[in-house]
TORLUMLO-664476 format. One record per atom (N, C-alpha, C): residue in three letters; x, y, z; residue number from 1; atom name. Coordinates in nm, 3 decimals, m for minus. Layout:
<recs>
<rec><r>ALA</r><X>X</X><Y>Y</Y><Z>Z</Z><k>NUM</k><a>CA</a></rec>
...
</recs>
This chain:
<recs>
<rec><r>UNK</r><X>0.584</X><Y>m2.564</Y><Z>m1.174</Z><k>1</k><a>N</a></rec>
<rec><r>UNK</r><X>0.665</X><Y>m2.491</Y><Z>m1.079</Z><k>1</k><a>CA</a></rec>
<rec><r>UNK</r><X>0.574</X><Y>m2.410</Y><Z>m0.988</Z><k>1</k><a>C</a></rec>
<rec><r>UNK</r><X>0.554</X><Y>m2.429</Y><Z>m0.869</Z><k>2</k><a>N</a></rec>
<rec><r>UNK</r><X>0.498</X><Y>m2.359</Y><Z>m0.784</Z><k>2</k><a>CA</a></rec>
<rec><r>UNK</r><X>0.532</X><Y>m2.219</Y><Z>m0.725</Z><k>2</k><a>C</a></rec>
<rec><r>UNK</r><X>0.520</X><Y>m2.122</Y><Z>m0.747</Z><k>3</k><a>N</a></rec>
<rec><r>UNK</r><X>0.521</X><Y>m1.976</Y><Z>m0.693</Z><k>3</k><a>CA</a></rec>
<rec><r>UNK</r><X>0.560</X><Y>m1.989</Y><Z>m0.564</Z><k>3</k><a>C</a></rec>
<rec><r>UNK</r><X>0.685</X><Y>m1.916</Y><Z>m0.469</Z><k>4</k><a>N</a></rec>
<rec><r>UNK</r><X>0.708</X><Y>m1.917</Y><Z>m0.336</Z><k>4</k><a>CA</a></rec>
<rec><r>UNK</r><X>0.666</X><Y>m1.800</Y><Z>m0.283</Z><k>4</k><a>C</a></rec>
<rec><r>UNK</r><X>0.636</X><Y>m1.775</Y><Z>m0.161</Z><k>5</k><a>N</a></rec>
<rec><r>UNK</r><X>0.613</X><Y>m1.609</Y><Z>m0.130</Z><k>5</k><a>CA</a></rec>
<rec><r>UNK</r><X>0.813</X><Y>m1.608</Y><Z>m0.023</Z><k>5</k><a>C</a></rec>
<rec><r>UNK</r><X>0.872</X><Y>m1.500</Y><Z>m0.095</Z><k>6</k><a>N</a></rec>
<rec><r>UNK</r><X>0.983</X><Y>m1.499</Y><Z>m0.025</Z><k>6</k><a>CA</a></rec>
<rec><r>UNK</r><X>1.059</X><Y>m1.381</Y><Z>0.068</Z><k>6</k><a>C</a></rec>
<rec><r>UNK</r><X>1.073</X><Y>m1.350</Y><Z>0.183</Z><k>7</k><a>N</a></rec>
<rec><r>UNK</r><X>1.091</X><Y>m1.303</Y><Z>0.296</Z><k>7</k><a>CA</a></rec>
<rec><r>UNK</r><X>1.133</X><Y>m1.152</Y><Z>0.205</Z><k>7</k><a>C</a></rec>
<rec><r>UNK</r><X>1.086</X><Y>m1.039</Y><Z>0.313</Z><k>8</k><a>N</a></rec>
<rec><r>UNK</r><X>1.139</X><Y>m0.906</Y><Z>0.279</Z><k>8</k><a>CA</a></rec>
<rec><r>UNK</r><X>1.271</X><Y>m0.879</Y><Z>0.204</Z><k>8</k><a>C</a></rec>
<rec><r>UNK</r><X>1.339</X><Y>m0.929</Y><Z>0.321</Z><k>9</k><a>N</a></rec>
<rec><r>UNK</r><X>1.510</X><Y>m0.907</Y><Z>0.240</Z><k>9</k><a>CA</a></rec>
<rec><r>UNK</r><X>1.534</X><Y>m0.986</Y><Z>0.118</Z><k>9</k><a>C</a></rec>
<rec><r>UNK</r><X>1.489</X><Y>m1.094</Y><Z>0.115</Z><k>10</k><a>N</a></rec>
<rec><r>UNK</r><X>1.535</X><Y>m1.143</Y><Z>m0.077</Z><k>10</k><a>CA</a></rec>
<rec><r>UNK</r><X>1.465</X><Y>m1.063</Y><Z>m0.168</Z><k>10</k><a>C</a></rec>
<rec><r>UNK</r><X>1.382</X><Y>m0.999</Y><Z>m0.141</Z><k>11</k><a>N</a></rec>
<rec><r>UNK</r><X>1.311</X><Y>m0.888</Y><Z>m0.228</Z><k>11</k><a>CA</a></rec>
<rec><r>UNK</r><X>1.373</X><Y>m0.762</Y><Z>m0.236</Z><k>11</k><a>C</a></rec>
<rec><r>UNK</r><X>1.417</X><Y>m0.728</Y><Z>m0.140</Z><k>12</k><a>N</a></rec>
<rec><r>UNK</r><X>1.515</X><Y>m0.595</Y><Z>m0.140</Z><k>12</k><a>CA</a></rec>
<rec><r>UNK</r><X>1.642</X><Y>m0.633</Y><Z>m0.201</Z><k>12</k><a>C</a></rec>
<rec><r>UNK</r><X>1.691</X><Y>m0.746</Y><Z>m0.168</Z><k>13</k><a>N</a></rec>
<rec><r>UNK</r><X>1.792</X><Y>m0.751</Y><Z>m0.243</Z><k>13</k><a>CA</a></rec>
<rec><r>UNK</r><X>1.771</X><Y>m0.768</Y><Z>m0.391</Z><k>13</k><a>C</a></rec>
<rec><r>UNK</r><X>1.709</X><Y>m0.782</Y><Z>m0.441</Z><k>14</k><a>N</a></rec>
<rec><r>UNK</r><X>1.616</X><Y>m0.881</Y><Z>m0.598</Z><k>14</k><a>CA</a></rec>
<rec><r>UNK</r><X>1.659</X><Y>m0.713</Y><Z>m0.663</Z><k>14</k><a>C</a></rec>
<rec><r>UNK</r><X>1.577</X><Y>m0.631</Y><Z>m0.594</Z><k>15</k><a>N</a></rec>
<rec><r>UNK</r><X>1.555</X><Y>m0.507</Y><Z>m0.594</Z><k>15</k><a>CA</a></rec>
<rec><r>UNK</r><X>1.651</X><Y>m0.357</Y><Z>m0.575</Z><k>15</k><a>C</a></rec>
<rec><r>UNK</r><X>1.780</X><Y>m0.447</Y><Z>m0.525</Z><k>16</k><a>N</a></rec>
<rec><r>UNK</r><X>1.880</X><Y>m0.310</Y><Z>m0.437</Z><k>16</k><a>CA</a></rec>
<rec><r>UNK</r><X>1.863</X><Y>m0.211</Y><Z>m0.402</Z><k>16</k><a>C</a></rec>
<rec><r>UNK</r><X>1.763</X><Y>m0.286</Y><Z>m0.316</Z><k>17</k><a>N</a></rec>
<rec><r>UNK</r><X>1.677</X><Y>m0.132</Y><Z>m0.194</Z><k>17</k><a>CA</a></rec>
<rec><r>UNK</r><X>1.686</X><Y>m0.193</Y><Z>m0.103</Z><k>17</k><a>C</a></rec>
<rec><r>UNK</r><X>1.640</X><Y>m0.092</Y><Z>0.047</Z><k>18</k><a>N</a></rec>
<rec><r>UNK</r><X>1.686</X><Y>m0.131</Y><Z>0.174</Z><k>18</k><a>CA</a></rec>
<rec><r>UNK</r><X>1.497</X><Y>m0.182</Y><Z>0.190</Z><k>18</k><a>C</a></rec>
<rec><r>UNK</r><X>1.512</X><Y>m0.278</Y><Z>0.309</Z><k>19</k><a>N</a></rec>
<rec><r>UNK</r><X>1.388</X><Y>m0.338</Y><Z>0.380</Z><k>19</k><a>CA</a></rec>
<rec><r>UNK</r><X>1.308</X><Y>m0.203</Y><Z>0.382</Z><k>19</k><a>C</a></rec>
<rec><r>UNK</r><X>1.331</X><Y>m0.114</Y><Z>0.413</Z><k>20</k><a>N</a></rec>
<rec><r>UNK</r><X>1.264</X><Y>0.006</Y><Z>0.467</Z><k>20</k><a>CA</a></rec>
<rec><r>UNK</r><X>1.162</X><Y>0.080</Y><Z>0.295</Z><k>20</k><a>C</a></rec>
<rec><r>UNK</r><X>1.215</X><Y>0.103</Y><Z>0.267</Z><k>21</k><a>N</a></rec>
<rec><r>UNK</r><X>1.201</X><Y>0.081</Y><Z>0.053</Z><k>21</k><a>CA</a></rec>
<rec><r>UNK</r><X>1.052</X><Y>0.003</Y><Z>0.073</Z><k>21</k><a>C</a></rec>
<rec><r>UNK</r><X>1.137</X><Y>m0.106</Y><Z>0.077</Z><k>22</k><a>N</a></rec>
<rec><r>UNK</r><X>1.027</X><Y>m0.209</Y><Z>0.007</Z><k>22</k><a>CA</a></rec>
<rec><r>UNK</r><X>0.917</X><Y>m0.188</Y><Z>0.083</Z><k>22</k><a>C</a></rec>
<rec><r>UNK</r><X>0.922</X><Y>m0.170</Y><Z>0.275</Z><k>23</k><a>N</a></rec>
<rec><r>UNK</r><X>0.809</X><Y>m0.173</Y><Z>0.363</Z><k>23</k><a>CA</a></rec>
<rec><r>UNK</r><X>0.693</X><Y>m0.025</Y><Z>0.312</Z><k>23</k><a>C</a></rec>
<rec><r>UNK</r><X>0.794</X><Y>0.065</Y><Z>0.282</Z><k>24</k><a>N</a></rec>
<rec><r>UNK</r><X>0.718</X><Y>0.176</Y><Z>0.241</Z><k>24</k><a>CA</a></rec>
<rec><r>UNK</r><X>0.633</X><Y>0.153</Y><Z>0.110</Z><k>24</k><a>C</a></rec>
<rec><r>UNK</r><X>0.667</X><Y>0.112</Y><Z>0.020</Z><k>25</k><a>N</a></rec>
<rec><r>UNK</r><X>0.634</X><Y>0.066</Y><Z>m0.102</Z><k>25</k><a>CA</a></rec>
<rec><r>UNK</r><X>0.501</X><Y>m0.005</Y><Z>m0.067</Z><k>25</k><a>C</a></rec>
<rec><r>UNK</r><X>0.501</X><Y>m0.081</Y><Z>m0.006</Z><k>26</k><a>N</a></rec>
<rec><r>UNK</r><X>0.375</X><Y>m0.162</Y><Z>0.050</Z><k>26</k><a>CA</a></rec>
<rec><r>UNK</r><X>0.286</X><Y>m0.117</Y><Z>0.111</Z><k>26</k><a>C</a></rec>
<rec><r>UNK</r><X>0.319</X><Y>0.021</Y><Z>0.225</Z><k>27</k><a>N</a></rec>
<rec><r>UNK</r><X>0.230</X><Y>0.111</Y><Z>0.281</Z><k>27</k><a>CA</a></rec>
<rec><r>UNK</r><X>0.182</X><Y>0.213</Y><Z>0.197</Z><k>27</k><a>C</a></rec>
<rec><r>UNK</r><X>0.234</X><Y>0.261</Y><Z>0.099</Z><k>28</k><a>N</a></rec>
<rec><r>UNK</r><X>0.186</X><Y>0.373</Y><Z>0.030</Z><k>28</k><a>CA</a></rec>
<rec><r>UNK</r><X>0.123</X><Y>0.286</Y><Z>m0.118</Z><k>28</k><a>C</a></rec>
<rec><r>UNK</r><X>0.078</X><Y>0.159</Y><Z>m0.120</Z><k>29</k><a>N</a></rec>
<rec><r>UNK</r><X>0.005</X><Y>0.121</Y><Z>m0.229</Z><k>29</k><a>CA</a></rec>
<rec><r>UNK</r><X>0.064</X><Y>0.103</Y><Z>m0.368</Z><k>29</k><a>C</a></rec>
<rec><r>UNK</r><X>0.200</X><Y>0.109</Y><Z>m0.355</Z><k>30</k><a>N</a></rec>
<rec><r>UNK</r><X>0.278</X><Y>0.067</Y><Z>m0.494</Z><k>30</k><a>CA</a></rec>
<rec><r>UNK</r><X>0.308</X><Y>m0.088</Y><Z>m0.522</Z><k>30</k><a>C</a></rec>
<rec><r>UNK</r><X>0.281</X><Y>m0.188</Y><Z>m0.427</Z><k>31</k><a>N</a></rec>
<rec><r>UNK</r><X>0.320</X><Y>m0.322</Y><Z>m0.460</Z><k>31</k><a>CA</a></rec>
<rec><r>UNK</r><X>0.196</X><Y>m0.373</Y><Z>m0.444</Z><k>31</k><a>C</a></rec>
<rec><r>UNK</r><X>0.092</X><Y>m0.427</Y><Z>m0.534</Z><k>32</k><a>N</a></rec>
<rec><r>UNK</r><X>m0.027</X><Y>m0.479</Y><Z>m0.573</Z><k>32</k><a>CA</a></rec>
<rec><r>UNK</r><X>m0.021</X><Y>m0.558</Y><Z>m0.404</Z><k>32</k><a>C</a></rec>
<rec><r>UNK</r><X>m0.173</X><Y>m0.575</Y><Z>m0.364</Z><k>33</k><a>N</a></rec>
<rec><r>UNK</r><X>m0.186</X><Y>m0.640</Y><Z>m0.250</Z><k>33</k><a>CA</a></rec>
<rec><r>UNK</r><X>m0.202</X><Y>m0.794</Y><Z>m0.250</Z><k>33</k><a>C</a></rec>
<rec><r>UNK</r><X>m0.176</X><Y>m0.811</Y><Z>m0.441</Z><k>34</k><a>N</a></rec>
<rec><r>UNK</r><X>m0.185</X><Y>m1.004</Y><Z>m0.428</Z><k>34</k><a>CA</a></rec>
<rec><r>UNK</r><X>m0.026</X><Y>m1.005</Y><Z>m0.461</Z><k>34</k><a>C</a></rec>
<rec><r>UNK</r><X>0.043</X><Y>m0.937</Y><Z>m0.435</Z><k>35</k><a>N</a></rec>
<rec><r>UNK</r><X>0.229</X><Y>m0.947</Y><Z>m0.476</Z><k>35</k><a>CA</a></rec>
<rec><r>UNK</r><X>0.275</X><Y>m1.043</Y><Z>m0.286</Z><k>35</k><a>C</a></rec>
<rec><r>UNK</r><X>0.156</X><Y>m1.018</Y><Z>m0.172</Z><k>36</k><a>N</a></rec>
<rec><r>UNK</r><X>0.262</X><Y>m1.009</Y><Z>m0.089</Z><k>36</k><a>CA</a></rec>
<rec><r>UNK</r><X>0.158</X><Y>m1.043</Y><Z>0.046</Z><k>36</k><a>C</a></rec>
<rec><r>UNK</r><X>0.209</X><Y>m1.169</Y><Z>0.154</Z><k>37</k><a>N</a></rec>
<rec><r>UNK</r><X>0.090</X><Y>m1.157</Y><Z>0.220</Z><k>37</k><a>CA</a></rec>
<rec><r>UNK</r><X>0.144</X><Y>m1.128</Y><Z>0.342</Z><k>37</k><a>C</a></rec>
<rec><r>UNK</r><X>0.072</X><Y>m1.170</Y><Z>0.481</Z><k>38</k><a>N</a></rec>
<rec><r>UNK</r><X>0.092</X><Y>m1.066</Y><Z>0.567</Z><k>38</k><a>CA</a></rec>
<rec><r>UNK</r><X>0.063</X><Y>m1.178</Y><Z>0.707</Z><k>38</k><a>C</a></rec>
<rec><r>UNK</r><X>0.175</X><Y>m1.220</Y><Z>0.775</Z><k>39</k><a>N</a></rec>
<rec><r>UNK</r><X>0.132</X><Y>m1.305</Y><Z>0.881</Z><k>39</k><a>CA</a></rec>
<rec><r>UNK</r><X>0.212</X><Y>m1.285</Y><Z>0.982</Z><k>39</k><a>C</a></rec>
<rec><r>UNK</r><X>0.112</X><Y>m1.244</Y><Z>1.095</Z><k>40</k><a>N</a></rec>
<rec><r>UNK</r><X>0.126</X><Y>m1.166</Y><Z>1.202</Z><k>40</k><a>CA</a></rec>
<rec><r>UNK</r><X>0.239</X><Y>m1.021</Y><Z>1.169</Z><k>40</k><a>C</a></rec>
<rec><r>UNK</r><X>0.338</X><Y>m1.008</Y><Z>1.206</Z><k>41</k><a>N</a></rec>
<rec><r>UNK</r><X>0.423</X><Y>m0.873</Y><Z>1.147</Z><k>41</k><a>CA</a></rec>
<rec><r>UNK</r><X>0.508</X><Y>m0.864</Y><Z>1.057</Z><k>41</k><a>C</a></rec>
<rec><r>UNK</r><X>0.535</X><Y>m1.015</Y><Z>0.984</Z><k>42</k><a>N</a></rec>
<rec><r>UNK</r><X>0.594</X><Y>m1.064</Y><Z>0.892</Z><k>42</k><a>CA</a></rec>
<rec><r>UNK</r><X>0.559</X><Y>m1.044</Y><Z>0.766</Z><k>42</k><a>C</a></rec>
<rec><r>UNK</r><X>0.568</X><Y>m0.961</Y><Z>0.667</Z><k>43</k><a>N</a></rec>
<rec><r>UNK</r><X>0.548</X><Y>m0.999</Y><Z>0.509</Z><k>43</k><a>CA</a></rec>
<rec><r>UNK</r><X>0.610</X><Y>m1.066</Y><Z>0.431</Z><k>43</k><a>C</a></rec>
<rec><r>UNK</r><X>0.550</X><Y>m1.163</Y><Z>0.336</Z><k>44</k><a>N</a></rec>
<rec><r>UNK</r><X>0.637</X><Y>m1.241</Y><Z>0.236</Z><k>44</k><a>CA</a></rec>
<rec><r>UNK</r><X>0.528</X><Y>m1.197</Y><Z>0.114</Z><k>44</k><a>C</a></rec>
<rec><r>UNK</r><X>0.644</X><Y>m1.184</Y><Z>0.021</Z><k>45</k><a>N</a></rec>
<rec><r>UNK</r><X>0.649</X><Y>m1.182</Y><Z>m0.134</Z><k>45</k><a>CA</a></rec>
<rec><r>UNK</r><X>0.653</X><Y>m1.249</Y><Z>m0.212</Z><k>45</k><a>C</a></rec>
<rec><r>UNK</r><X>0.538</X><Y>m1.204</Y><Z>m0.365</Z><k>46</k><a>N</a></rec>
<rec><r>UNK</r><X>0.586</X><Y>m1.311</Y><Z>m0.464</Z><k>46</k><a>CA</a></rec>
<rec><r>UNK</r><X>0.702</X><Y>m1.214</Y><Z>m0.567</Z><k>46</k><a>C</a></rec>
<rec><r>UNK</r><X>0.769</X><Y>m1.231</Y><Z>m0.579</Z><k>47</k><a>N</a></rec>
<rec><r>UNK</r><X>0.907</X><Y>m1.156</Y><Z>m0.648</Z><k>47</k><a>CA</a></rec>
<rec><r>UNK</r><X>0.853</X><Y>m1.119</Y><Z>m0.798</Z><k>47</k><a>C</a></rec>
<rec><r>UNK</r><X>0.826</X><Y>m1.198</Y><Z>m0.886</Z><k>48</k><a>N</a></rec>
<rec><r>UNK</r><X>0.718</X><Y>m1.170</Y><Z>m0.988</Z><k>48</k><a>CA</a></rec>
<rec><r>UNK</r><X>0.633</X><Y>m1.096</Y><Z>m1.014</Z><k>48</k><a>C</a></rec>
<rec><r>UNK</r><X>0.511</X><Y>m1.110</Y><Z>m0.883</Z><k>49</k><a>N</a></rec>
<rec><r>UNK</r><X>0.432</X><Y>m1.056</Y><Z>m0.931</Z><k>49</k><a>CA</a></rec>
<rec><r>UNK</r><X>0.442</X><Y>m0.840</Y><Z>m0.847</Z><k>49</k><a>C</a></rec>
<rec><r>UNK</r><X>0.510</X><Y>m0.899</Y><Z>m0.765</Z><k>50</k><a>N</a></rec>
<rec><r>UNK</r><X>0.580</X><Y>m0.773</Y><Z>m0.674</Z><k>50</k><a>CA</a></rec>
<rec><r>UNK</r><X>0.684</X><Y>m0.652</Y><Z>m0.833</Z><k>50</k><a>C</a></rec>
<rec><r>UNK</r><X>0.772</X><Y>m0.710</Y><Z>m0.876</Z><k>51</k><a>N</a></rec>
<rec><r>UNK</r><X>0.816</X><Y>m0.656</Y><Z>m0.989</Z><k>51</k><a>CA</a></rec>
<rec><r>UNK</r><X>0.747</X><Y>m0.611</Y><Z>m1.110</Z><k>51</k><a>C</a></rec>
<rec><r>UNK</r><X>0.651</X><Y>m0.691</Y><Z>m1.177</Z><k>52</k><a>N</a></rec>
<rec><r>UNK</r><X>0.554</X><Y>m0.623</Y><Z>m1.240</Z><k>52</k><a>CA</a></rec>
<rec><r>UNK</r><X>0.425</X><Y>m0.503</Y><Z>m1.170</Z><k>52</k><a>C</a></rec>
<rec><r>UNK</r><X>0.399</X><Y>m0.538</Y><Z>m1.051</Z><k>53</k><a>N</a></rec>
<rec><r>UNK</r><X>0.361</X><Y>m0.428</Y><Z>m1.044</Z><k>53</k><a>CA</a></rec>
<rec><r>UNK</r><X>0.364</X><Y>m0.280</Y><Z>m1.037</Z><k>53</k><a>C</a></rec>
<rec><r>UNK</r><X>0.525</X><Y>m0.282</Y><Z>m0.942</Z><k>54</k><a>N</a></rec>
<rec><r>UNK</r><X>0.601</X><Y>m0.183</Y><Z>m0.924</Z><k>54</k><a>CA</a></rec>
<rec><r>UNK</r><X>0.627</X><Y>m0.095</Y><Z>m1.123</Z><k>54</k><a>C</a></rec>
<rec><r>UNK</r><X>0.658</X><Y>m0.163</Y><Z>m1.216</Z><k>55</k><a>N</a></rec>
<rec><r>UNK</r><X>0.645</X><Y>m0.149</Y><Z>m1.329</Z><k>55</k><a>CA</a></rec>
<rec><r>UNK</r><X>0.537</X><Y>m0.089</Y><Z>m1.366</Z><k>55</k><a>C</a></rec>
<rec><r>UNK</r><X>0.440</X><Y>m0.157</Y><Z>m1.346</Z><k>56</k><a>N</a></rec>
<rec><r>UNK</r><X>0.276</X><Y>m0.091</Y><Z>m1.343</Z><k>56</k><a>CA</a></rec>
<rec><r>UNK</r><X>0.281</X><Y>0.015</Y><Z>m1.278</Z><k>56</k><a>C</a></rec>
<rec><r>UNK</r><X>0.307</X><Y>0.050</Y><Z>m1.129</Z><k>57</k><a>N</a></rec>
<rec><r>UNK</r><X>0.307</X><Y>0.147</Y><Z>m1.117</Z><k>57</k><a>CA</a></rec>
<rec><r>UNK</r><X>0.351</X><Y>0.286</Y><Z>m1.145</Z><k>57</k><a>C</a></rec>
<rec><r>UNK</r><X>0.470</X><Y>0.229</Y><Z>m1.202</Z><k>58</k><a>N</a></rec>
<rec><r>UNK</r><X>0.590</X><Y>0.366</Y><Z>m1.245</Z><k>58</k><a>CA</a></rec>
<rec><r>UNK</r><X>0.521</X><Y>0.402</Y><Z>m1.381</Z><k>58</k><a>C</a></rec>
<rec><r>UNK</r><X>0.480</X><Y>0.311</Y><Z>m1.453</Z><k>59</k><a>N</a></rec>
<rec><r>UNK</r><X>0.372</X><Y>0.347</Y><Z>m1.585</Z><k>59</k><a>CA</a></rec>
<rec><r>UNK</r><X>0.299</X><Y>0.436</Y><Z>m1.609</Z><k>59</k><a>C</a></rec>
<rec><r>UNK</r><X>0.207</X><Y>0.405</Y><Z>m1.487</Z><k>60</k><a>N</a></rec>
<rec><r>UNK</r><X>0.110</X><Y>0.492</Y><Z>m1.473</Z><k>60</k><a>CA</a></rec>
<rec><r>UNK</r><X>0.124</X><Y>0.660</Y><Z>m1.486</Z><k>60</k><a>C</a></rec>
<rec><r>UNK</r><X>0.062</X><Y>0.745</Y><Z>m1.569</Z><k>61</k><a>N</a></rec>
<rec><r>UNK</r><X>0.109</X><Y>0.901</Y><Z>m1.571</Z><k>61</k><a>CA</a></rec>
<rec><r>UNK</r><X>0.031</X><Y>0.968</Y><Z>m1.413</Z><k>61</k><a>C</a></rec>
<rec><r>UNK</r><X>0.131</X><Y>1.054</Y><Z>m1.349</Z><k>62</k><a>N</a></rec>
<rec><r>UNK</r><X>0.099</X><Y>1.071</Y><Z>m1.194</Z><k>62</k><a>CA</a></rec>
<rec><r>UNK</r><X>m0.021</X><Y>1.170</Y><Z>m1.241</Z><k>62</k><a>C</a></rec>
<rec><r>UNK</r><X>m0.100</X><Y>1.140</Y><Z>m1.136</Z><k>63</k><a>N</a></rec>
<rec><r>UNK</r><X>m0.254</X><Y>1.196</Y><Z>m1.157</Z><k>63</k><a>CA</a></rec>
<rec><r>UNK</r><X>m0.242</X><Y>1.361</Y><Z>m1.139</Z><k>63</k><a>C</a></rec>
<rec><r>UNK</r><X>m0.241</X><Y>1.437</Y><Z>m1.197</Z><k>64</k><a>N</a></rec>
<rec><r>UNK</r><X>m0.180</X><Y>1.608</Y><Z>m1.197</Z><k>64</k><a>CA</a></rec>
<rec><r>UNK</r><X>m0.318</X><Y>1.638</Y><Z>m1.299</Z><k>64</k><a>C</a></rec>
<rec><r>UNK</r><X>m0.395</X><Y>1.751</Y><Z>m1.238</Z><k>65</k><a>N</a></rec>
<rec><r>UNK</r><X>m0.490</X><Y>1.805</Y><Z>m1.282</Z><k>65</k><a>CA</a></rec>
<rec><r>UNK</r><X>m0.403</X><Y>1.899</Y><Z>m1.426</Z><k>65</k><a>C</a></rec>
<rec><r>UNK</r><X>m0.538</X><Y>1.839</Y><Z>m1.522</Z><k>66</k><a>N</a></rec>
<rec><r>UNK</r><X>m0.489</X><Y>1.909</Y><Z>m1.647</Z><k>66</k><a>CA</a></rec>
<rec><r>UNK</r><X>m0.602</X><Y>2.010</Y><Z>m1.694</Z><k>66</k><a>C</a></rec>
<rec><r>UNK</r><X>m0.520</X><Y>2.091</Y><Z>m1.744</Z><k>67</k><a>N</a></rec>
<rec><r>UNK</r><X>m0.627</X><Y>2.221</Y><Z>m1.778</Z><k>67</k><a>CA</a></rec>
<rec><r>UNK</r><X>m0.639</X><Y>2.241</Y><Z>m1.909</Z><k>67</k><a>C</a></rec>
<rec><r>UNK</r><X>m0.727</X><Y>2.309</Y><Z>m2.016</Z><k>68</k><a>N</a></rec>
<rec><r>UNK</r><X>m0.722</X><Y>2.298</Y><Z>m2.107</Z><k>68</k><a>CA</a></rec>
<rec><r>UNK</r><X>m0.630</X><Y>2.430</Y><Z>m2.167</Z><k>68</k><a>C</a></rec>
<rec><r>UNK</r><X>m0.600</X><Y>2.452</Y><Z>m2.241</Z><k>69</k><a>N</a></rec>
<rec><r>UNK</r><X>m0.563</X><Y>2.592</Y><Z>m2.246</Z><k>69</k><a>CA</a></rec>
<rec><r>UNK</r><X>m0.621</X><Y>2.705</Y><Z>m2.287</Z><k>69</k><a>C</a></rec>
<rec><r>UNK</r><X>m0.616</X><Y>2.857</Y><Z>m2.301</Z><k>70</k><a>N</a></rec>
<rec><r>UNK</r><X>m0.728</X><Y>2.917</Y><Z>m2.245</Z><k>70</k><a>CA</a></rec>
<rec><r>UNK</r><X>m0.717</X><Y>2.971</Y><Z>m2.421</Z><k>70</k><a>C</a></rec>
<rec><r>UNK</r><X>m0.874</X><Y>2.982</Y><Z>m2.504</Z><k>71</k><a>N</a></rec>
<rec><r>UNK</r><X>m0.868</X><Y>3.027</Y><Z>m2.614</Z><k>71</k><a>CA</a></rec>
<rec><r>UNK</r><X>m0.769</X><Y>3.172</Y><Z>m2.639</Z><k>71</k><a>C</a></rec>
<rec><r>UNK</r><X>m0.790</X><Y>3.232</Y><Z>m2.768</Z><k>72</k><a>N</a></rec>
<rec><r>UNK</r><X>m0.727</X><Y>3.369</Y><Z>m2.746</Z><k>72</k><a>CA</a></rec>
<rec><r>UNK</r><X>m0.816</X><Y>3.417</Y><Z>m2.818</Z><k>72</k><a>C</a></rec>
<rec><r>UNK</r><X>m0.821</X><Y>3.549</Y><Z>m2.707</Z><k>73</k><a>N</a></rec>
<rec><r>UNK</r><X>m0.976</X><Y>3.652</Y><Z>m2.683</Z><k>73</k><a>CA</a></rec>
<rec><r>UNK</r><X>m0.899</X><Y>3.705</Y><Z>m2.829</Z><k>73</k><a>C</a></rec>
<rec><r>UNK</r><X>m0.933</X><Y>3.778</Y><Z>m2.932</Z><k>74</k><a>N</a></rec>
<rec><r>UNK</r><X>m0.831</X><Y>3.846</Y><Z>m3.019</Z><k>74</k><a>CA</a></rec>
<rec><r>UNK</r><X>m1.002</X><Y>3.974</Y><Z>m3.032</Z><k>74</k><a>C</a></rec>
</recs>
């Protein structure tokens, strides 16, 4: 079975988010850059690998500086 790359909107819909969603998603680095390619102003998707990443991403713990906590002077 060969992998298709398939147009914005079947992905938003896959997804029940608007085109705008998904375009942002892609600009701010949440949909892996082998999920989806890019010809002339057009993006197409692989639905697969676009969904696991997004997964991957939500996984990930958001990068928030951690501190240790502070002994007690007694």
């Amino acid at each position: 079975m060969t992998t298709q790359f398939r147009p914005i909107e079947d992905l938003a819909k896959k997804l029940s988010v608007s085109t705008s969603t998904v375009r942002a998603w892609t600009r701010q680095g949440h949909i892996p850059d082998n999920a989806y390619i890019k010809i002339g102003q057009t993006y197409r998707y692989l639905v697969d690998e676009t969904i696991a990443g997004l997964i991957k991403h939500n996984a990930e713990p958001d990068e928030v500086a951690v501190t240790e906590p502070a002994e007690d002077q007694q």
